[in-house]
C-alpha positions, 0 to 999 in steps of 0.5 A, a space after each residue: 500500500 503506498 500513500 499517494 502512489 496511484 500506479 499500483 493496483 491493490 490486489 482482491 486480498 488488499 480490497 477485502 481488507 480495507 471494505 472489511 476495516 471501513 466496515 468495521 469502523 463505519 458500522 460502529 460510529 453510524 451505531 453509536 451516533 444513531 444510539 446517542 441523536 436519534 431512537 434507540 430501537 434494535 431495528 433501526 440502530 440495526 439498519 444504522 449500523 448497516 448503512 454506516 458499515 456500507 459507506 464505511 467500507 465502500 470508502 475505504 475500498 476506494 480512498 485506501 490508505 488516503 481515506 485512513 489519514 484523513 482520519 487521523 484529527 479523529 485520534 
């Protein structure tokens, strides 16, 4: 993975890992900010998750390691 370097191709291996990490992250924080601003019901927090792991994970499979830094006022 090189930052910025946009003549290398990532491999399939490469692509499941970043959808699957942008997932992850997605996933918890369309969870957690649905819990905290909005309704607290098991199906929509469910659906929350879901959309929030969709757009997580669809981001980082295309930005990759530019995605991950832009991130990095977050820690």
């Amino acid at each position: 993975m090189a930052l910025g370097n946009d003549g290398v191709e990532p491999g399939r291996y490469e692509l499941r890992l970043r959808f699957g990490c942008g997932f992850v992250l997605g996933a918890t924080v369309g969870a957690s900010n649905w819990v905290s601003f909005m309704d607290f019901s098991w199906l929509s927090t469910v659906l929350a998750a879901l959309g929030g792991g969709l757009v997580g994970g669809t981001l980082a499979r295309h930005w990759g390691d530019r995605f991950w830094a832009s991130l990095r006022w977050w820690t």
